[in-house]
N, C-alpha and C positions, 0 to 999 in steps of 0.2 A: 716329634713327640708332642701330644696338646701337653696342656698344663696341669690337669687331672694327671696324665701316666705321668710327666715327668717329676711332681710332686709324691706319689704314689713311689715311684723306680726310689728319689733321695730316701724317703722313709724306710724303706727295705733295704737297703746300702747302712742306713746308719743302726738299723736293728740288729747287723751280722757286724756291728764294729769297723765297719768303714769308714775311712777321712773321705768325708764329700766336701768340694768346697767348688762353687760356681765361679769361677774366673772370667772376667771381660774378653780374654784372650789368651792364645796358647804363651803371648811374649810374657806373660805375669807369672807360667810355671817356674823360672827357678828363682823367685824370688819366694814363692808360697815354700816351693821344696827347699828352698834352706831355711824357712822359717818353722816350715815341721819337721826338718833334723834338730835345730836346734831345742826348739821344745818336748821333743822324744829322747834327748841326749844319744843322739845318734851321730857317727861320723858321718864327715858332709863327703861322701863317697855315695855314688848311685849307678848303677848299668842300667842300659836299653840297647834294643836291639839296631839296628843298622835301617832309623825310621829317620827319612830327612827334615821333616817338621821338626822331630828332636834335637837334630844331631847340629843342627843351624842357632841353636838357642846358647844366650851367652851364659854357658851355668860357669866357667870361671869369673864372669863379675858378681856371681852371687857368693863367692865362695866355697863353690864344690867342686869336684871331681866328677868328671863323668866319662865315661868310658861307653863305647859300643862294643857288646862281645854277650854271647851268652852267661848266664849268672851261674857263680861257681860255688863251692862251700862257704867261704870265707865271706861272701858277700851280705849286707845284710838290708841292701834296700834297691830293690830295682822297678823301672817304670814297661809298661808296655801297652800296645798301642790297639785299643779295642774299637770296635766299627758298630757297633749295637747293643743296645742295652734292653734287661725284661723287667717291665716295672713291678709284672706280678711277682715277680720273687728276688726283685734286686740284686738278679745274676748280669754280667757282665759278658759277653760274647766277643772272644779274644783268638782272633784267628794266628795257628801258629805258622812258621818258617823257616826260611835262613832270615831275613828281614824282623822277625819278630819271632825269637827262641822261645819255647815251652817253656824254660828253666827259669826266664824270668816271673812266672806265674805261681812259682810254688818258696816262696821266701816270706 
């Protein structure tokens, strides 16, 4: 993505109310994700789907919970693992699975 869309894609993410935040690396997600449970007053509980990138990360030393399984009622914060993005309308392009459940796209 140049730096025009990829500038373009954040601004249309943050217009529909999206947390965008650029990380150095995937190892800095559950540091960031317990710092925005905490400041949303959310429990530090999270599902995703059955993605090894995720599933390898220490989110018990951030102090959360994490769980792989499709997202249920009761759930109220889940991650899922998208492969492309549209700058023109800061859609997200999230392919679903058994590896990567629809349900967690709709919380």
């Amino acid at each position: 993505m140049a730096a025009d869309s990829e500038t373009e894609f954040i601004q249309r993410m943050q217009a529909n109310h999206s947390a965008v935040e650029q990380l150095a690396g995937i190892d800095e997600l559950p540091q960031w994700m317990a710092a925005y449970i905490e400041a949303n007053d959310l429990p530090p509980r999270l599902v995703f789907g059955h993605q090894d990138a995720l599933a390898r990360l220490p989110w018990d030393k951030a102090g959360l919970e994490a769980q792989q399984r499709p997202a249920e009622d009761s759930d109220l914060l889940a991650l899922s693992w998208a492969n492309r993005g549209i700058a023109e309308s800061g859609t997200l392009l999230i392919p679903s699975g058994p590896d990567n459940p629809a349900t967690l796209n709709f919380l």
